[in-house]
Biopython code that builds the backbone (N, CA, C, O; Angstrom):
import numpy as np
from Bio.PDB.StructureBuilder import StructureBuilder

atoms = [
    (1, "UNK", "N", (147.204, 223.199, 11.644)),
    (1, "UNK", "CA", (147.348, 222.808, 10.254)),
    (1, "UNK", "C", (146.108, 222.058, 9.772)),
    (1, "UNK", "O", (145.784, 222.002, 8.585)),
    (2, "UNK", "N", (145.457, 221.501, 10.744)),
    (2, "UNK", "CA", (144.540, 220.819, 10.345)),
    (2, "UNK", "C", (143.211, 221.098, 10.110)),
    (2, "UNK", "O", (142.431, 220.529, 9.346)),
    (3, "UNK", "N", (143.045, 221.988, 10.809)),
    (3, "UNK", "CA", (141.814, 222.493, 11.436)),
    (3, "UNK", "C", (141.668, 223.991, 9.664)),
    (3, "UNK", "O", (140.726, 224.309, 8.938)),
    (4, "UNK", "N", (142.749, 224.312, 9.713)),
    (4, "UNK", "CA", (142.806, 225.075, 7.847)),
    (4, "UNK", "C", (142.756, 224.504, 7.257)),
    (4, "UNK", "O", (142.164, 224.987, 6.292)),
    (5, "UNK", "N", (143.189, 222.999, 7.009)),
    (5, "UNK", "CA", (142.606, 221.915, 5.880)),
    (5, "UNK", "C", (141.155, 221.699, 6.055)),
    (5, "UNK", "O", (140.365, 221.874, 5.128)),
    (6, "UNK", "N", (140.837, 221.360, 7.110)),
    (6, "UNK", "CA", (139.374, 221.440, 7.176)),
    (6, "UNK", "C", (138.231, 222.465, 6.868)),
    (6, "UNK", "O", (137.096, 222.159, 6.505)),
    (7, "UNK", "N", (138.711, 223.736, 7.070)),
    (7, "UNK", "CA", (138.085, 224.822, 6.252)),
    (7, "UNK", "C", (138.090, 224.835, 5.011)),
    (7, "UNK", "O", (137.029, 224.719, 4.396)),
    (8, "UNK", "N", (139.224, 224.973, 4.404)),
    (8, "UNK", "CA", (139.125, 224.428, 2.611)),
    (8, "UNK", "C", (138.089, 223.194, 1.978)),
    (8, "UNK", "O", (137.185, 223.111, 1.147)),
    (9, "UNK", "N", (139.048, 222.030, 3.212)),
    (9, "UNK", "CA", (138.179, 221.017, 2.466)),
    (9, "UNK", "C", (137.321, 220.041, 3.458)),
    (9, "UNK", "O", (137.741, 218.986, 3.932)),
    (10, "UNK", "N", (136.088, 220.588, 3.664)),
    (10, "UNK", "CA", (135.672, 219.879, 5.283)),
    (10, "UNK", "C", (135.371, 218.745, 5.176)),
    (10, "UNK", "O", (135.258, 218.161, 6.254)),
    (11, "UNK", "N", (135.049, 217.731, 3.631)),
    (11, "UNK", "CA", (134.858, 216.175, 4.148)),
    (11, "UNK", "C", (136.004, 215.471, 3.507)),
    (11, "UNK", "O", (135.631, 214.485, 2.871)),
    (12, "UNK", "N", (137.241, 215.678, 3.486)),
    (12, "UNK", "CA", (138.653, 215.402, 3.235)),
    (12, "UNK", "C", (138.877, 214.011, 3.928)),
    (12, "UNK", "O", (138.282, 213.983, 5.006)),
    (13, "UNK", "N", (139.496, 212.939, 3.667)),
    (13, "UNK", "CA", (139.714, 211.878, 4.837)),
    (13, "UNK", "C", (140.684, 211.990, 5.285)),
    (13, "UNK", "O", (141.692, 212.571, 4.882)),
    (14, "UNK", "N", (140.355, 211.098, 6.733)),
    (14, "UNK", "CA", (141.919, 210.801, 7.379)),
    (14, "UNK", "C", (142.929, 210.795, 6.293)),
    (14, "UNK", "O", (143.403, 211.887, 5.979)),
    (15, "UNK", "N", (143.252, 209.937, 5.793)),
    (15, "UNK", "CA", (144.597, 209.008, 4.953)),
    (15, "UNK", "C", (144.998, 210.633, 3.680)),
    (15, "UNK", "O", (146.048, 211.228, 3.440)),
    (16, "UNK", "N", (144.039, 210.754, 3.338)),
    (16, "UNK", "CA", (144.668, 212.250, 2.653)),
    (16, "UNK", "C", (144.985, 213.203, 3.385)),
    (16, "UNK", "O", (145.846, 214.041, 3.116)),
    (17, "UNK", "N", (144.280, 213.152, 4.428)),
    (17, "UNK", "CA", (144.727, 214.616, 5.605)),
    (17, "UNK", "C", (146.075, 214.014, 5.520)),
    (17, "UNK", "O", (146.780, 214.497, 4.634)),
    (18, "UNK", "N", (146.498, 213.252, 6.098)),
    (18, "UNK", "CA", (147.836, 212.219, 6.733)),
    (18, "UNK", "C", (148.835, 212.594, 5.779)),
    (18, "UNK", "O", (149.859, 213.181, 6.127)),
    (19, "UNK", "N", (148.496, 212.165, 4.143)),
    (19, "UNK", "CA", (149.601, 212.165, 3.266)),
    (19, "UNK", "C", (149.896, 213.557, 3.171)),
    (19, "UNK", "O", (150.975, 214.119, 3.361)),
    (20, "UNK", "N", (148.729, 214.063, 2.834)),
    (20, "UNK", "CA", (148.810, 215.867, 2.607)),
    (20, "UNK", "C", (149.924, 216.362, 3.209)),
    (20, "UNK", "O", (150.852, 216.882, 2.590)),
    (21, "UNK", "N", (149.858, 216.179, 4.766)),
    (21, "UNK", "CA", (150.669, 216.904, 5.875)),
    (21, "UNK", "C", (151.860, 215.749, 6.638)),
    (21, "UNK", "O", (152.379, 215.683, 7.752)),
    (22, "UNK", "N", (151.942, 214.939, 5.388)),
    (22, "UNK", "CA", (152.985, 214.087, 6.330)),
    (22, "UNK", "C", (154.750, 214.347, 6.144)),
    (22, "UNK", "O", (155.647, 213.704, 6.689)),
    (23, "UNK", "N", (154.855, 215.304, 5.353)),
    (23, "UNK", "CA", (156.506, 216.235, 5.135)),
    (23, "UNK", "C", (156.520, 216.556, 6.417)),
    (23, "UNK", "O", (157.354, 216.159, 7.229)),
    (24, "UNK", "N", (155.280, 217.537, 6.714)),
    (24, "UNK", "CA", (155.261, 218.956, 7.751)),
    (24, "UNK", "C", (155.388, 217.883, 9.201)),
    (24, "UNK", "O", (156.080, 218.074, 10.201)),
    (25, "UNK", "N", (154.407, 216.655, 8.881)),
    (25, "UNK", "CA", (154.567, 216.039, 10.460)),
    (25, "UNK", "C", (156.003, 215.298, 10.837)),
    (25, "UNK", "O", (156.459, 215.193, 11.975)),
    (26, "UNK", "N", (156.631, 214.788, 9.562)),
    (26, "UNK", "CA", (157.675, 214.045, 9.834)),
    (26, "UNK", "C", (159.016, 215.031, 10.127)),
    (26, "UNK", "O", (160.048, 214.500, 10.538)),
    (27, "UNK", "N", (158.955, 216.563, 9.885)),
    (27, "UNK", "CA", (160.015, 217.390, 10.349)),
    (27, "UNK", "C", (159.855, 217.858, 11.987)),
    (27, "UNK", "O", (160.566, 218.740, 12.470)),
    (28, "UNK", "N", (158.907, 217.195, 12.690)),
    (28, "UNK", "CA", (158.430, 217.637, 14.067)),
    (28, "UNK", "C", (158.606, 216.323, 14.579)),
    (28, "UNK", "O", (159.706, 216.165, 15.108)),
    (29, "UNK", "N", (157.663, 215.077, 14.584)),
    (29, "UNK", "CA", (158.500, 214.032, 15.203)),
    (29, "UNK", "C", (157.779, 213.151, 14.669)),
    (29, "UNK", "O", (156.601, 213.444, 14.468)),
    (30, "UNK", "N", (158.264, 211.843, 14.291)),
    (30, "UNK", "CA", (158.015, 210.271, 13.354)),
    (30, "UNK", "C", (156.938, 209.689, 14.064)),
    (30, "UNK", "O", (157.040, 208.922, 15.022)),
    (31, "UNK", "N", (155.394, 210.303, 13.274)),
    (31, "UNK", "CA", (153.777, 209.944, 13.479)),
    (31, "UNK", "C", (153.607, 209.016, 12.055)),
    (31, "UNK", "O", (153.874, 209.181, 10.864)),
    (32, "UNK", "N", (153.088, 208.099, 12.773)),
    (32, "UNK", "CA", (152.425, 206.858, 11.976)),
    (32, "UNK", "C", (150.757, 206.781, 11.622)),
    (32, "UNK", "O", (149.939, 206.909, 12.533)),
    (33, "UNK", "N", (150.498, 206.646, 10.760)),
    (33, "UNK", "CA", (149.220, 206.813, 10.301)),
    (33, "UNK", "C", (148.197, 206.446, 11.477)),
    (33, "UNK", "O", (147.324, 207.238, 11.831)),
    (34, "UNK", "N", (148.339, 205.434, 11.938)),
    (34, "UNK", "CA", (147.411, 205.054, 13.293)),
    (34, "UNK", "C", (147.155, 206.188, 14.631)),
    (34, "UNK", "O", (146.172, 206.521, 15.294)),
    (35, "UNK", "N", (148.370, 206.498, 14.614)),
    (35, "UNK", "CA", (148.693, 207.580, 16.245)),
    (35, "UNK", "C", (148.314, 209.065, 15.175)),
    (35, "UNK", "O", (148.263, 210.143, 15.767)),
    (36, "UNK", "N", (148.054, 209.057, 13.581)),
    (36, "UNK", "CA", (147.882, 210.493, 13.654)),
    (36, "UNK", "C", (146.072, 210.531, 13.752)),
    (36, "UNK", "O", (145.386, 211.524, 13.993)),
    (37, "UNK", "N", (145.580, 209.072, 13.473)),
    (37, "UNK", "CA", (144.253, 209.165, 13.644)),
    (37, "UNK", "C", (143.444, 209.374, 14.903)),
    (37, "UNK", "O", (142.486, 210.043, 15.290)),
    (38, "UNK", "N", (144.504, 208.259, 15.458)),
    (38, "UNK", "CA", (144.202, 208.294, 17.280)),
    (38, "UNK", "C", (144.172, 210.379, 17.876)),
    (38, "UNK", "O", (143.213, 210.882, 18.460)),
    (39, "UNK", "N", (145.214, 210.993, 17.567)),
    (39, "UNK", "CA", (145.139, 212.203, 17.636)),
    (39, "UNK", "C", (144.294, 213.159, 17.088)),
    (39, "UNK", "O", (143.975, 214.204, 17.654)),
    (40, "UNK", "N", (143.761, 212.635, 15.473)),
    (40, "UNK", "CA", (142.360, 213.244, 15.263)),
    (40, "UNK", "C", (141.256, 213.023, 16.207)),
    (40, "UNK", "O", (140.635, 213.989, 16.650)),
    (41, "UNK", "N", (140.902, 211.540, 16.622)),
    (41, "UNK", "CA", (139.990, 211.192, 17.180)),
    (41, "UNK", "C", (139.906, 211.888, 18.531)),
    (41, "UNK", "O", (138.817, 212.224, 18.997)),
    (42, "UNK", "N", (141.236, 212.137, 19.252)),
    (42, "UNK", "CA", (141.170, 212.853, 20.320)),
    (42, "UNK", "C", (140.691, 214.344, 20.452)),
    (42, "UNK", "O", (140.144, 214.821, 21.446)),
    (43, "UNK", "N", (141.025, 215.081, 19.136)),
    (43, "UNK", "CA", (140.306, 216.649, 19.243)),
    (43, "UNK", "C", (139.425, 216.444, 18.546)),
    (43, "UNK", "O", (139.068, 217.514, 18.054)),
    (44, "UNK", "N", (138.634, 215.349, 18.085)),
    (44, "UNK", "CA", (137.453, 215.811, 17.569)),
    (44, "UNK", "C", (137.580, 216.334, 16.126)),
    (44, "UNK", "O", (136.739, 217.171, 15.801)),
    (45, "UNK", "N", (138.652, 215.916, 15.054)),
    (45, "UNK", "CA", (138.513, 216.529, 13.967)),
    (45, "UNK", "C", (138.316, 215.294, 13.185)),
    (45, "UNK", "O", (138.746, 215.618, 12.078)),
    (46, "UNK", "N", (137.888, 213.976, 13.101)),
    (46, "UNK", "CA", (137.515, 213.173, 12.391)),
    (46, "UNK", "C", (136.015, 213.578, 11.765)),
    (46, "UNK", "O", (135.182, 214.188, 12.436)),
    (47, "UNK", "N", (135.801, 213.173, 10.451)),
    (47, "UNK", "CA", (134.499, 213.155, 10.346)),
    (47, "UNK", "C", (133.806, 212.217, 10.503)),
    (47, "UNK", "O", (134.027, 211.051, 10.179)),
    (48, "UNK", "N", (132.799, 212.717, 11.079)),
    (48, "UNK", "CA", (131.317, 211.895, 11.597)),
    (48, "UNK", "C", (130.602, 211.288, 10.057)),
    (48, "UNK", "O", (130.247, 212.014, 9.129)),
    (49, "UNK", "N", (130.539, 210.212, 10.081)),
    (49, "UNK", "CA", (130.097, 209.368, 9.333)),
    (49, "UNK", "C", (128.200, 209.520, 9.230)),
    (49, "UNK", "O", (127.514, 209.186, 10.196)),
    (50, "UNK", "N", (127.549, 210.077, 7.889)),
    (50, "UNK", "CA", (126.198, 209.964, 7.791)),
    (50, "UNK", "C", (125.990, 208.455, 7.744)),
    (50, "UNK", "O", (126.683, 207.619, 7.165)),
    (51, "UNK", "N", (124.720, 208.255, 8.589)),
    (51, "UNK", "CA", (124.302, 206.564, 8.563)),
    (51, "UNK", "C", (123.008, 206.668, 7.889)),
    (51, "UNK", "O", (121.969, 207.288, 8.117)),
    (52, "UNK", "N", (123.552, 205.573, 6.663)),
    (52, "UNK", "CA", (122.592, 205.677, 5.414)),
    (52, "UNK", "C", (121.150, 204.410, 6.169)),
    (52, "UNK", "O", (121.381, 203.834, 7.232)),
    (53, "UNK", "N", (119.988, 204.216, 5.522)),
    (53, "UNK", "CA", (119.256, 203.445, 5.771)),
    (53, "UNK", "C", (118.501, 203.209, 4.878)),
    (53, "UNK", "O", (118.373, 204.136, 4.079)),
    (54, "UNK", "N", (117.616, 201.826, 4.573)),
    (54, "UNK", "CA", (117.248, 201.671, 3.921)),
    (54, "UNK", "C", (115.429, 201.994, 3.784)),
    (54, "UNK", "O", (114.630, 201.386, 4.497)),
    (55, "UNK", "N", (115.011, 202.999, 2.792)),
    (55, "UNK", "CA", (113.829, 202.645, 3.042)),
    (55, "UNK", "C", (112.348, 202.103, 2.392)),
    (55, "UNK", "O", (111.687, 202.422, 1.404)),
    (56, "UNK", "N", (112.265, 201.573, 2.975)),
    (56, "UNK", "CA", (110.807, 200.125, 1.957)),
    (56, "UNK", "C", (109.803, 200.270, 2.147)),
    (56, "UNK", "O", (109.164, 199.324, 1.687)),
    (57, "UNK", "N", (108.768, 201.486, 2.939)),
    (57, "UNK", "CA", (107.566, 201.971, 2.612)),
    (57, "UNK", "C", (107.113, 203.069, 2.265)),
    (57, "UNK", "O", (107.273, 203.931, 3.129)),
    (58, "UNK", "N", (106.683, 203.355, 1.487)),
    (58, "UNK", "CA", (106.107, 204.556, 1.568)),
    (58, "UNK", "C", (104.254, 204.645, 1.263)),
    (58, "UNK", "O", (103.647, 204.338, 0.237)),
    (59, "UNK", "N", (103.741, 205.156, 2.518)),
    (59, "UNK", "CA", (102.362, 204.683, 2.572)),
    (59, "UNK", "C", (102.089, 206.035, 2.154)),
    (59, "UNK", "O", (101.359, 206.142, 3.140)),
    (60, "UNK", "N", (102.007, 207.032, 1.673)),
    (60, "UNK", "CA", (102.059, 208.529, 1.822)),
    (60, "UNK", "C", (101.634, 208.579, -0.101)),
    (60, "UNK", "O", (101.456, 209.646, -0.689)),
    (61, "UNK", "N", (101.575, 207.662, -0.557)),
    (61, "UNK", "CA", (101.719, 207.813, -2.179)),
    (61, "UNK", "C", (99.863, 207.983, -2.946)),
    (61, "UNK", "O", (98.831, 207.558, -2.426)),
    (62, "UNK", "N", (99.954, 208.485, -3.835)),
    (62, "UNK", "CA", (98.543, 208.439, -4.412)),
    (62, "UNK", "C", (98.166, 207.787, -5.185)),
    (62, "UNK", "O", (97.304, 208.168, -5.977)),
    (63, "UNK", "N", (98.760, 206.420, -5.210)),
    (63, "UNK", "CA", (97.968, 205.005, -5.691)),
    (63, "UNK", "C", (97.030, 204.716, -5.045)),
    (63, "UNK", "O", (96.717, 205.183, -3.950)),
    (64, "UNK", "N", (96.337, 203.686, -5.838)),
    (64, "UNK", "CA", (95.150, 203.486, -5.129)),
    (64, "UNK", "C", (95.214, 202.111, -4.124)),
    (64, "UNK", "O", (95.477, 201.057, -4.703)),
    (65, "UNK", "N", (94.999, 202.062, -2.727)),
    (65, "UNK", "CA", (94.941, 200.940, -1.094)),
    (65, "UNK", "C", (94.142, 200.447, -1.241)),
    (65, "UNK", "O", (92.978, 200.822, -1.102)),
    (66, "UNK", "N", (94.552, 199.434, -1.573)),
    (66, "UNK", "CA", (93.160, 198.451, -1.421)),
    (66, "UNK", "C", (92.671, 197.817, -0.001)),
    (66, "UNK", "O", (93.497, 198.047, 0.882)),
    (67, "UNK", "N", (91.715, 197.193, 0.373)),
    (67, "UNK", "CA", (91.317, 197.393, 1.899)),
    (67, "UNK", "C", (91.766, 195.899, 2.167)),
    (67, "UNK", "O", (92.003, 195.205, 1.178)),
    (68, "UNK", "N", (91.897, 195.370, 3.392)),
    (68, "UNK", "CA", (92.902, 194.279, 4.168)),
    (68, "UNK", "C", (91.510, 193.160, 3.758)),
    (68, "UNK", "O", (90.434, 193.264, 4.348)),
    (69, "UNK", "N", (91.753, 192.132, 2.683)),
    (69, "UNK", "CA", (90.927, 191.264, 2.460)),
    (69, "UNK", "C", (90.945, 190.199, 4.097)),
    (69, "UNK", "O", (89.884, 190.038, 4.701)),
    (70, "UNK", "N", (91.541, 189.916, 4.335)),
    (70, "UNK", "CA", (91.924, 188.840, 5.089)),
    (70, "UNK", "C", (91.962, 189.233, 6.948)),
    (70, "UNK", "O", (92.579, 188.692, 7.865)),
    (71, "UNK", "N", (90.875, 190.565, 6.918)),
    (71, "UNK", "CA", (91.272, 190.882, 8.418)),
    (71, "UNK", "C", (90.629, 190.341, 9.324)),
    (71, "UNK", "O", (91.123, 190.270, 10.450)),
    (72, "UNK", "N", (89.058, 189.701, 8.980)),
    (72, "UNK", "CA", (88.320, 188.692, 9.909)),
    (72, "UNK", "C", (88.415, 187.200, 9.654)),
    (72, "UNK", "O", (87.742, 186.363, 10.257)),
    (73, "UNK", "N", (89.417, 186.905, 8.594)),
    (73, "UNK", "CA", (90.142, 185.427, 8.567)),
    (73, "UNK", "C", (90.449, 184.468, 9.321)),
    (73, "UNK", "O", (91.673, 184.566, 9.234)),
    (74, "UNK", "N", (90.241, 183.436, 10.137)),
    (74, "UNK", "CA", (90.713, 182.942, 10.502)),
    (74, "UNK", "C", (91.599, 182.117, 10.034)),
    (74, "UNK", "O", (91.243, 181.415, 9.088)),
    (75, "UNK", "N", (92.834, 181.988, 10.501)),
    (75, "UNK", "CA", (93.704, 180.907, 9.035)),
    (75, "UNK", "C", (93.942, 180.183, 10.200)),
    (75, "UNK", "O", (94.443, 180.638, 11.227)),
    (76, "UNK", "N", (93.445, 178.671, 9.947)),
    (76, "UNK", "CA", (93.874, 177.119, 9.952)),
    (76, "UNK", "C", (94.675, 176.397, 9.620)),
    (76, "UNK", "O", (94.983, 175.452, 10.346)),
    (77, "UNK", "N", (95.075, 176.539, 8.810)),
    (77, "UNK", "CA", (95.957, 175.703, 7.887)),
    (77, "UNK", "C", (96.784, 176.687, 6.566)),
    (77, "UNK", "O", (96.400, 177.652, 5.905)),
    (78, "UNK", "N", (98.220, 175.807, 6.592)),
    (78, "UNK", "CA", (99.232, 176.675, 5.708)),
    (78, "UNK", "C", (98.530, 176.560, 4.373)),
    (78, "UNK", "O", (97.816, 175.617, 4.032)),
    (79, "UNK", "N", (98.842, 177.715, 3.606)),
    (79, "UNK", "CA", (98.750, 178.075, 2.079)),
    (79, "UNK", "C", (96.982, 178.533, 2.346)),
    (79, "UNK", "O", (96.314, 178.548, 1.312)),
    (80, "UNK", "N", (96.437, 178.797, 3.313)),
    (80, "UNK", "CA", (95.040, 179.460, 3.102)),
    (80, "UNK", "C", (94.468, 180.467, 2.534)),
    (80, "UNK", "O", (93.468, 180.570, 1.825)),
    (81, "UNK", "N", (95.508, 181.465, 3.083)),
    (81, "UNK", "CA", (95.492, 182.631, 2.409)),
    (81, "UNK", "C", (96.300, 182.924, 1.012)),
    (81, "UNK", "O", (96.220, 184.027, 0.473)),
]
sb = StructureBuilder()
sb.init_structure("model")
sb.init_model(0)
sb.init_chain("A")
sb.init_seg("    ")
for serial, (resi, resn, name, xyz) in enumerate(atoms, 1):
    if name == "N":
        sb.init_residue(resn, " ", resi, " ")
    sb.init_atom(name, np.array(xyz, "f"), 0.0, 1.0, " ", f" {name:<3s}", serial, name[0])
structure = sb.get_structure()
């Protein structure tokens, strides 16, 4: 049953899979939202979660780099640079 919900609708969640099919599960035997996840998790029909990231450089751009003022600096003391 599940595995045809997943063809229709492949990034569907747990908790809607659950409600969707919870007539059909409760005429077979009394599954609780936890044990029907635990049972997804066991065949492998949960979805895999994309892991987002953040990203803060991009050196690749066609502005203009200016060159590292401060690379034969010696710094001594705070606020020098």
């Amino acid at each position: 049953m599940v595995q045809k919900i997943r063809r229709e609708l492949p990034k569907i969640g747990g908790k809607k899979l659950y409600y969707m099919l919870s007539d059909k599960i409760h005429q077979v035997a009394k599954i609780g939202r936890d044990k029907f996840f635990m049972i997804l998790n066991n065949n492998d029909l949960l979805i895999q979660r994309k892991r987002s990231y953040a990203r803060t450089t991009y050196s690749n751009h066609s502005f203009r780099k200016w060159t590292n003022l401060v690379k034969d600096v010696e710094v001594s003391a705070k606020n020098q640079v």
